[in-house]
C-alpha positions as CSV (number, residue, x, y, z in Angstrom):
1,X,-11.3,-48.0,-42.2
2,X,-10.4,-45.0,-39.8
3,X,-14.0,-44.4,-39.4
4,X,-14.6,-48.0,-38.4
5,X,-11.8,-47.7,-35.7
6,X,-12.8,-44.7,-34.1
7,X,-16.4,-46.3,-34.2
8,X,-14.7,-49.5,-31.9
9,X,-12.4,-46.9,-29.4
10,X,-16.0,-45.9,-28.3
11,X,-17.3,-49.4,-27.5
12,X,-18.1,-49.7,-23.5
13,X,-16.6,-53.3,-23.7
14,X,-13.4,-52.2,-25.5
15,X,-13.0,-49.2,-23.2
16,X,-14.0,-51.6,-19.9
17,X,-11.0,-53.8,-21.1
18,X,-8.2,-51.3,-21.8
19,X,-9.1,-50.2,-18.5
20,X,-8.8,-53.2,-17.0
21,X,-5.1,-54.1,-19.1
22,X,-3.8,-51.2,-17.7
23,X,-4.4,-51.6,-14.2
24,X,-3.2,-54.9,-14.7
25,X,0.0,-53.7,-15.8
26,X,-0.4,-51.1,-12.6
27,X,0.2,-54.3,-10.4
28,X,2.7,-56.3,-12.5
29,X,4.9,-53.1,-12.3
30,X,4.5,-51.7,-8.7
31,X,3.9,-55.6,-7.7
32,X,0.5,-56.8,-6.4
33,X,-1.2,-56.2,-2.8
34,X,0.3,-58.6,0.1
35,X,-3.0,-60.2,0.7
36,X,-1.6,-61.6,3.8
37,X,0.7,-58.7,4.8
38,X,-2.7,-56.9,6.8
39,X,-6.3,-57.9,7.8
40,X,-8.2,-57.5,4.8
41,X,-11.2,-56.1,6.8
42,X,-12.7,-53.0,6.9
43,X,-14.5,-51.7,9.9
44,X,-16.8,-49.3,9.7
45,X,-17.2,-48.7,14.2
46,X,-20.2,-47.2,15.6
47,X,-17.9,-44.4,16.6
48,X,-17.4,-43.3,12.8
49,X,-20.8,-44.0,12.1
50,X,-21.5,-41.3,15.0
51,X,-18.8,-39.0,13.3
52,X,-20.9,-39.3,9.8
53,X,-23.8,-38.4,11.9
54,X,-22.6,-35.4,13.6
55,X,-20.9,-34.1,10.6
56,X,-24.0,-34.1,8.6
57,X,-26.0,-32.2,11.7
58,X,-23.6,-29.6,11.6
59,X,-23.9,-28.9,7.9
60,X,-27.1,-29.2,7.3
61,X,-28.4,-28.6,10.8
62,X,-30.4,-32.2,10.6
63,X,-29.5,-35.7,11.0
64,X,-28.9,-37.6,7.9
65,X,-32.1,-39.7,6.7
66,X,-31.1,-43.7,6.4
67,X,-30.7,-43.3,2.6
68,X,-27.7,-40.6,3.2
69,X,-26.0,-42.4,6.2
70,X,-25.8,-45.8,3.8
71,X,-24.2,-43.1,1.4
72,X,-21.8,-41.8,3.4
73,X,-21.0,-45.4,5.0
74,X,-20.9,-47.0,1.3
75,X,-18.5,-43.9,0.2
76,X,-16.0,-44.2,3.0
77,X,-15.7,-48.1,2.2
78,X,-15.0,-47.2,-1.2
79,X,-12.6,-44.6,-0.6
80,X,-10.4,-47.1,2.4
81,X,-10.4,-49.9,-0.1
82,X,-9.2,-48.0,-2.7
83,X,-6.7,-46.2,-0.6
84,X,-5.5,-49.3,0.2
85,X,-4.8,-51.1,-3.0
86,X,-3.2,-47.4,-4.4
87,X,-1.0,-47.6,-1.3
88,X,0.0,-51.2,-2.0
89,X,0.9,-50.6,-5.1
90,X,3.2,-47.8,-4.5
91,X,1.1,-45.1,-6.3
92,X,1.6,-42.6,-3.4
93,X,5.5,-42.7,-3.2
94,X,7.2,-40.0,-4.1
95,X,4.0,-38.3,-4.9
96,X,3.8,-34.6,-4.0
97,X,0.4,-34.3,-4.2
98,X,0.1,-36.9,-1.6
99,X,3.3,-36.1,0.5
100,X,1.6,-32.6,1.0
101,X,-1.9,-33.3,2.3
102,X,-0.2,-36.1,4.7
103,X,2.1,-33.5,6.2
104,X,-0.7,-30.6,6.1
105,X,-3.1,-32.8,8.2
106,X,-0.2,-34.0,10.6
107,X,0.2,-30.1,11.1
108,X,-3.4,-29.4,11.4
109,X,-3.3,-32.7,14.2
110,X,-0.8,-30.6,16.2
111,X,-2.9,-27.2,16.1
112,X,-5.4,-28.6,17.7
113,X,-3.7,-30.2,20.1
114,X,-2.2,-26.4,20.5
115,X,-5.6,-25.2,20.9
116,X,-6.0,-26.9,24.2
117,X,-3.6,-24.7,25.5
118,X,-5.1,-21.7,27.5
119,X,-3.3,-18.4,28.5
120,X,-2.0,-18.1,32.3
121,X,-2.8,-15.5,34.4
122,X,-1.6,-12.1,33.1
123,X,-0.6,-13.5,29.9
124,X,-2.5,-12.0,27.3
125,X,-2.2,-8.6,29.1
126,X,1.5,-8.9,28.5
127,X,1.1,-10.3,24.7
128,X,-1.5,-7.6,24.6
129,X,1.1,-4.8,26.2
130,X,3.3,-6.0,23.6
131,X,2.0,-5.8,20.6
132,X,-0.7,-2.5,21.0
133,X,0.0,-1.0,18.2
134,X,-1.0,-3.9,16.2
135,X,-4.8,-3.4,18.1
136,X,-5.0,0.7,18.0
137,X,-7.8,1.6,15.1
138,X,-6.9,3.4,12.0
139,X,-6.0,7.1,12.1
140,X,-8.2,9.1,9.2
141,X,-7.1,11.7,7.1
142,X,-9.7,14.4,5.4
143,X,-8.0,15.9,2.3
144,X,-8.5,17.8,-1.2
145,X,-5.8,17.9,-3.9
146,X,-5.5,19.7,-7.6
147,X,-3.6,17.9,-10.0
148,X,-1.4,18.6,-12.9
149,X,-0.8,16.5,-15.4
150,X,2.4,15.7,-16.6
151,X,1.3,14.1,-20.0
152,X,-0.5,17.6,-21.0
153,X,2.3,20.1,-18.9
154,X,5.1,18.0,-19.9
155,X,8.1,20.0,-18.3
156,X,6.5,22.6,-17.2
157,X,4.5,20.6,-14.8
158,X,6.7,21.6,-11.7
159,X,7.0,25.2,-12.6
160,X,2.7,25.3,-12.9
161,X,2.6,23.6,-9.8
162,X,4.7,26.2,-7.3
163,X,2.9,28.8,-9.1
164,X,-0.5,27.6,-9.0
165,X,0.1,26.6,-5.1
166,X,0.9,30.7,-4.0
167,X,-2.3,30.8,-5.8
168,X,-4.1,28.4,-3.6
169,X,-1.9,29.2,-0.1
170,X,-4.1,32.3,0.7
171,X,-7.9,31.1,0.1
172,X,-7.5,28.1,2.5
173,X,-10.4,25.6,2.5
174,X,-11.1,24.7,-1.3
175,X,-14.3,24.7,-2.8
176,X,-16.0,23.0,-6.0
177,X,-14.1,26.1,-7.7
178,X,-10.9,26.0,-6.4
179,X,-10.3,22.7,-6.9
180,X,-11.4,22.5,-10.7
181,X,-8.5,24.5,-11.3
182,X,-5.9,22.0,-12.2
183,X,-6.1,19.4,-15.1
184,X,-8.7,16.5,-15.4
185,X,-8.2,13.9,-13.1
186,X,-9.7,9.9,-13.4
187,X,-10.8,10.2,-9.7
188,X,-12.4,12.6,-7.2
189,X,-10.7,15.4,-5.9
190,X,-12.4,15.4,-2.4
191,X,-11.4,12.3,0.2
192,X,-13.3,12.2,3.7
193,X,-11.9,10.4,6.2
194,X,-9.8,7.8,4.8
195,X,-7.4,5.1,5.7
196,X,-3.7,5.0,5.0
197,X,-4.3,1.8,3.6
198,X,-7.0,3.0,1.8
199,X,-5.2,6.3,0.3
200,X,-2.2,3.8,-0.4
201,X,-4.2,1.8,-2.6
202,X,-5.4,4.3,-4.5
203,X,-2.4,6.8,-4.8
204,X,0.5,4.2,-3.9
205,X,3.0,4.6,-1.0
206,X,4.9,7.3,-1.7
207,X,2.3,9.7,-1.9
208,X,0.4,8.4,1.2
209,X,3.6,8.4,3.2
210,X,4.2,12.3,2.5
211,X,0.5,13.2,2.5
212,X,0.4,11.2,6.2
213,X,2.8,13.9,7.8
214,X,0.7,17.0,6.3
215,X,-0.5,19.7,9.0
216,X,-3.8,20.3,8.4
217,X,-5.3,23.3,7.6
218,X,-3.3,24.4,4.5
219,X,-2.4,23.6,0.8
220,X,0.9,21.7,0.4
221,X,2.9,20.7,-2.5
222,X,4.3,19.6,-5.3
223,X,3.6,15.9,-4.0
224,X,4.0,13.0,-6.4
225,X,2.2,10.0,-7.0
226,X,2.3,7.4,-9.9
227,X,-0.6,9.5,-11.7
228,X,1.3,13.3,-11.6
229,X,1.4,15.9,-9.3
230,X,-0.8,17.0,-6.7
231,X,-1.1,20.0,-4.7
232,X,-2.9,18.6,-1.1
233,X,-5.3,20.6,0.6
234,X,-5.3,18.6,4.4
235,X,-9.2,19.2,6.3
236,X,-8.2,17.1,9.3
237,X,-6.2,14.2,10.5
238,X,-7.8,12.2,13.4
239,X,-5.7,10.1,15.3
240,X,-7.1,7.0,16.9
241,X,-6.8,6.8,21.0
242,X,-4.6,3.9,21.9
243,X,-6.1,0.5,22.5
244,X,-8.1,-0.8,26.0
245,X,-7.5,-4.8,26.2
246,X,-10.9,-4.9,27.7
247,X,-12.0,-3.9,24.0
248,X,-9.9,-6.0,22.2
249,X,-9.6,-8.8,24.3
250,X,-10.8,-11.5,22.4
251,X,-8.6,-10.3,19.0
252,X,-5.8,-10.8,21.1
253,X,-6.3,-14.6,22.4
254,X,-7.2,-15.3,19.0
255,X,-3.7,-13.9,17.6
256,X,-2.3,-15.5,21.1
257,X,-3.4,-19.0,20.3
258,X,-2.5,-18.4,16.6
259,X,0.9,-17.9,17.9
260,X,1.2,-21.0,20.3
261,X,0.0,-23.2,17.5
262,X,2.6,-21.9,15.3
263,X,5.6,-22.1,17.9
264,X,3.9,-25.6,19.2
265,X,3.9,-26.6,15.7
266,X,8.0,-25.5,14.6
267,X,8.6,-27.5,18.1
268,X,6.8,-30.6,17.4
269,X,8.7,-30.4,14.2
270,X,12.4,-29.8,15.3
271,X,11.5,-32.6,17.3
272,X,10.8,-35.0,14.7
273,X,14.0,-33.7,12.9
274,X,16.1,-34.2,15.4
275,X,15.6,-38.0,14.8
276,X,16.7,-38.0,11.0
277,X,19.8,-37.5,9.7
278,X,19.6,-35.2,6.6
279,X,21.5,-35.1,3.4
280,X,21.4,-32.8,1.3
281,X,23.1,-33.4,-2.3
282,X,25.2,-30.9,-4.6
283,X,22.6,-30.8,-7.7
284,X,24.4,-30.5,-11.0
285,X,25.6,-27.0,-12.4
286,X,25.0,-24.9,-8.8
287,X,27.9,-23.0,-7.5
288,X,29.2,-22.6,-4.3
289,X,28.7,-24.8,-1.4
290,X,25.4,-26.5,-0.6
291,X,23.4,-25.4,3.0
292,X,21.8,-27.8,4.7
293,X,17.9,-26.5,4.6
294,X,16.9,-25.4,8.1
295,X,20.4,-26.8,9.5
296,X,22.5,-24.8,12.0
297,X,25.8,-26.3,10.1
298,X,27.5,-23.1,8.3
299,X,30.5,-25.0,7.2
300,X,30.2,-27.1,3.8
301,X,33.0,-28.3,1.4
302,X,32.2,-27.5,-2.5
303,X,30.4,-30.7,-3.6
304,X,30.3,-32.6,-0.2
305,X,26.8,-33.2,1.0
306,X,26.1,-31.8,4.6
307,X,24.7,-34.2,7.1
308,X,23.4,-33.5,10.8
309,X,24.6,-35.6,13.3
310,X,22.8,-39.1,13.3
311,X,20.2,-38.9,15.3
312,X,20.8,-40.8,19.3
């Protein structure tokens, strides 16, 4: 019997008219499309035909053959019908999904209006003046360290580590010797010319910040990290010129622009709030008084929804 109704949930036909029940009961409950509410036509214009056609040139550095164009045509008619009859019957409201790409691509609208926009004279000089340090290259530090392992040393590591560092003070530079004298360590014990960033991510910050304010030339220490301890041996530390525009100059219109689509974009919004009036409701079992999101009201009663002034 079971086997016989498991056979049956697999039959195309019964499958093809579940299906169909259900999006039946789709329409009954979110209500039917208004046949006569829009123009039931869909127009394919020569100018989206050209768009298909460029798109496909640009990917695939060819125009489509006639086989892929009626592909692309037959999809987008698919796709617009369908988006239709999901949006008449309701299946995008109150979806996130679908609230989020709408509002994504009205933003992505705006930054390319923003785009348009190009920098007047002396501009990106003074955005460039501005932010320099943001543009100046890297400084790179040389260094050696021995390390001491607390796990083997226990508390005794400290104590090892002054010691053994009046040993190191007076032979300067390290060699292959010198720095095999502390305990066995997972990485190298030699870095040339490295990053902060770089000696951050492999040591973490508070290490890297001390090491960073070494003088070169001698041994240093105790200096922590989240391995142990570590007695740093500083070659050289190379500090990067400051920045010419003329060498950076198209970084900075690129962050420039990046900057005027975002402030064009937070305009273009307030904007568009300014028109709504927004209420925002108490939920259940929060404390304290409930902030407007993104309001410039401070003042709220416990409970009572804050509203902007309706909107003129």
């Amino acid at each position: 019997m079971i086997k016989g109704i498991r056979r049956l949930a697999r039959e195309p036909l019964l499958q093809f008219l579940v299906i169909g029940a259900c999006i039946y009961g789709a329409y009954a409950w979110f209500g039917a499309a208004d046949e006569t509410a829009g123009e039931m036509t869909v127009v394919v214009d020569a100018d989206r035909v050209q768009g298909f056609i460029d798109g496909w040139r640009s990917r695939y550095g060819r125009p489509p053959t006639e086989q892929e164009l009626t592909g692309m045509i037959e999809q987008f008619i698919r796709e617009d019908i369908l988006y239709r009859e999901a949006e008449a019957m309701g299946l995008g409201k109150d979806d996130p999904i679908t609230r989020r790409r709408l509002a994504q691509k009205l933003e992505f609208l705006t930054k390319d209006v923003a785009r348009l926009k190009t920098p007047d004279e002396g501009e990106l000089e003074a955005y460039f003046e501005a932010n320099a340090a943001s543009y100046r290259e890297p400084d790179l530090i040389t260094f050696s360290h021995v390390f001491l392992d607390p796990d083997v040393r226990e508390d005794a590591t400290l104590d090892d580590a002054k010691a053994l560092l009046a040993e190191l003070e007076p032979l300067g530079e390290p060699d292959a010797e010198v720095l095999g004298r502390g305990d066995r360590f997972m990485l190298q014990s030699y870095y040339p010319q490295k990053t902060e960033l770089e000696v951050r991510k492999q040591f973490g910050g508070g290490f890297t910040d001390v090491v960073m304010e070494l003088a070169p030339g001698r041994w240093h220490g105790p200096v922590l990290s989240g391995y142990g301890v570590h007695l740093v041996y500083v070659h050289s530390l190379q500090q990067a010129p400051p920045p010419a525009f003329a060498d950076v100059q198209q970084a900075v219109f690129e962050d420039w622009q990046a900057e005027q689509q975002a402030q064009f974009n937070e305009d273009f919004f307030q904007s568009l709030k300014s028109r709504y009036e927004i209420v925002v409701e108490p939920a259940p079992g929060v404390p304290g008084a409930i902030r407007q999101a993104g309001g410039d009201n401070d003042e709220a009663a416990d409970g009572v929804p804050l509203l902007t002034e309706p909107a003129t």
